[in-house]
N, C-alpha and C positions, 0 to 999 in steps of 0.2 A: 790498074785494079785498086780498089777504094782498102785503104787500111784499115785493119779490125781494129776499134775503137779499146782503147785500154782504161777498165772504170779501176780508180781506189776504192776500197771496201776500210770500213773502220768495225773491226768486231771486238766487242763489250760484252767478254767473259768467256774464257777457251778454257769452260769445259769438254766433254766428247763432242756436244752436238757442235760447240764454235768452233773447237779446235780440226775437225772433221769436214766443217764449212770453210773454212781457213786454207787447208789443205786441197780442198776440190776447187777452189777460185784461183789457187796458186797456181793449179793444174791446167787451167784454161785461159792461162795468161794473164789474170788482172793482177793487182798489187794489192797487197792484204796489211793492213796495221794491226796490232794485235793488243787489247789492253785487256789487264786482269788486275786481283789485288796481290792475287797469289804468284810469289817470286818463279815457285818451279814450275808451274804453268806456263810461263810466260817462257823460263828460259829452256820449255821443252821446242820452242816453235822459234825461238829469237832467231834462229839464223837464217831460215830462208821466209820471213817477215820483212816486208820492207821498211819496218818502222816498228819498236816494240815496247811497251810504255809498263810499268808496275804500276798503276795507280787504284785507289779508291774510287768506284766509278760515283758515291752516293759522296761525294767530296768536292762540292763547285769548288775550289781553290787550284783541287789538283787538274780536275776533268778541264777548266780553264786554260790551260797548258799544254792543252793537246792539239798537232795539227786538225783539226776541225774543217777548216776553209780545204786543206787537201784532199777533202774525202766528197766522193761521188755520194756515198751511201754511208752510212751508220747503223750497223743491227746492235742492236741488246741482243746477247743470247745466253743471257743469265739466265740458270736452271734451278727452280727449288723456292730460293728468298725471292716471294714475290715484293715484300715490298722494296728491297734494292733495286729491282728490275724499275718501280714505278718512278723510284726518288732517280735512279738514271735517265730515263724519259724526262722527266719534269726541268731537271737539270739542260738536256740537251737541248729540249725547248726553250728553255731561259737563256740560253747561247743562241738564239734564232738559227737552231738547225730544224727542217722539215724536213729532211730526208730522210727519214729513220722506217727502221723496219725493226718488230719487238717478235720475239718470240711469247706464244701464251702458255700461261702456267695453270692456268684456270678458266670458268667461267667467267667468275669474278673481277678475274687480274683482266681479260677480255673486256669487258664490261665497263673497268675504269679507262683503259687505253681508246677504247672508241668516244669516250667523254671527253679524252684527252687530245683529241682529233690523231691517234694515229689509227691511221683504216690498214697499213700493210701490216698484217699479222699472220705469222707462221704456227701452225701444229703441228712439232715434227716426229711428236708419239702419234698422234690422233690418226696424220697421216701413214705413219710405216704401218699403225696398226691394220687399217685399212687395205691398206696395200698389200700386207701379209692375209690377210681373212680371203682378200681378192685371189688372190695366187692359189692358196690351199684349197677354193671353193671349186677353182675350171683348172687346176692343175696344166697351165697352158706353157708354164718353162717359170725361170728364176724372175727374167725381166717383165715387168707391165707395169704398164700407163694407165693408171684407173683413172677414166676419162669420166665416166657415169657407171649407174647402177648397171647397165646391159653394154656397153664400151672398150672398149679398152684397144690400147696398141702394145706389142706382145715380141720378146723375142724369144726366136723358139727354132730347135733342131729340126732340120726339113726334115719331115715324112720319108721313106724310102720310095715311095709309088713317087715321087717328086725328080728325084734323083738323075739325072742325064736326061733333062726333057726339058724343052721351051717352054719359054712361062705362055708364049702364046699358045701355043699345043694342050696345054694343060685348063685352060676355060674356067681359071681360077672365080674371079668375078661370077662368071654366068653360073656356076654351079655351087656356089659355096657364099656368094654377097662379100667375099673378102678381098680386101685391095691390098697384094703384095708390094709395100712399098719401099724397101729397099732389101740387102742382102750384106752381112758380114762373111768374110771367107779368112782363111788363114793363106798370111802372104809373106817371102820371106825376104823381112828388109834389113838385110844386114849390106853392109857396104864392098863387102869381101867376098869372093867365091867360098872361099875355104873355112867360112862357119854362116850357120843358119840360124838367124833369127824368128821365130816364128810370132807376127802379130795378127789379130784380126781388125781386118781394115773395111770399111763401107764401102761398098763397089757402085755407091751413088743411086741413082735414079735410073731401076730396072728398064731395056728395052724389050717388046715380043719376043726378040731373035733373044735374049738370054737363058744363057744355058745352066740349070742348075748342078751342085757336085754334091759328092758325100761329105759330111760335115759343115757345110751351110750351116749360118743361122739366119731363117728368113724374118722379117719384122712385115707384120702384119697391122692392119685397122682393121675392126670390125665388130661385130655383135659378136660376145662372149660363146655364146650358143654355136656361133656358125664357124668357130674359128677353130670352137675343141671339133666338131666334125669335119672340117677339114683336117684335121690334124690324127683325127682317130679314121680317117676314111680308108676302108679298104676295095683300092684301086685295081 
């Protein structure tokens, strides 16, 4: 079996949104270096960091310094001072890194960074916001994937009319245009009889013959419309 590939990430400025992205890369195995200017920032994350630097990012002498060549990727995730976000980019470029990904603070800040040739650029108010109008608008669960305006992939508490029936029984597609594509269940994976851990795990790529339970959460694709009436249908 081919080993899952382990990228370095170099994030530049852990505030919530870096230090948050920090934390979730950590979570899925890569290696995260952490730089900031600000000492308690840095020594809130220093220990499970694989590398953790104080520096001024708007400071070529110090940014100089920095494993650079170890890193897969480089985000700016400077919040607020746009122009340290831009003297950071200009900098990194000047050290012939192209891998960089910037977070945008603006239009504007957008605007200069595509001049700049970096084209990876994150929205990550633009998007939650979105993402939140999406949710509130089809009330379809916590999770969604706003794919487009009519889109989305959705996690959501199976229906009761769902409940102890094959998904082939059920004619999901033919009645509803929605492809149930996979299912979370609560499973318990503790190592010992004598206590229960309760996680929810992906039970993969649904067959016909799969049997739905109470408390499911199924994950759906589909049109927005077709998903809340499958989800509102009474069976």
């Amino acid at each position: 079996m081919q080993q899952k590939k382990i990228d370095t990430f170099m994030i530049i400025g852990l505030g919530i949104f870096g230090s948050e992205l920090a934390i979730d890369l950590l979570k899925k195995g890569h290696q995260v270096i952490g730089v900031d200017s600000a000492e308690d920032r840095v020594n809130l994350l220093k220990d499970i960091l694989e590398k953790s630097f104080i520096i001024d990012s708007t400071d070529l002498k110090g940014m100089s310094t920095l494993p650079l060549k170890e890193t897969d990727w480089v985000i700016v995730a400077i919040g607020e001072n746009e122009g340290a976000s831009l003297m950071t980019v200009g900098i990194l470029k000047s050290l012939g890194l192209n891998k960089i990904i910037c977070r945008s603070l603006s239009v504007t800040h957008e605007y200069i960074l595509a001049a700049m040739n970096i084209h990876d650029i994150v929205h990550p108010e633009k998007e939650a916001a979105q993402q939140l109008s999406h949710r509130l608008t089809y009330n379809l669960g916590k999770e969604m994937l706003f794919i487009d305006n009519e889109h989305s992939v959705t996690e959501t508490l199976i229906p009761s009319w769902m409940v102890n029936k094959k998904l082939a029984d059920l004619d999901i597609r033919g009645k509803f245009k929605v492809n149930i594509i996979s299912v979370l269940r609560d499973e318990n994976i503790s190592d010992t009889k004598s206590k229960v851990v309760i996680e929810k795990l992906c039970k993969g790529v649904i067959t016909p013959e799969f049997v739905f339970m109470d408390g499911d959460i199924i994950v759906t694709f589909g049109k927005n419309d077709n998903i809340k009436e499958m989800m509102t249908a009474k069976v």
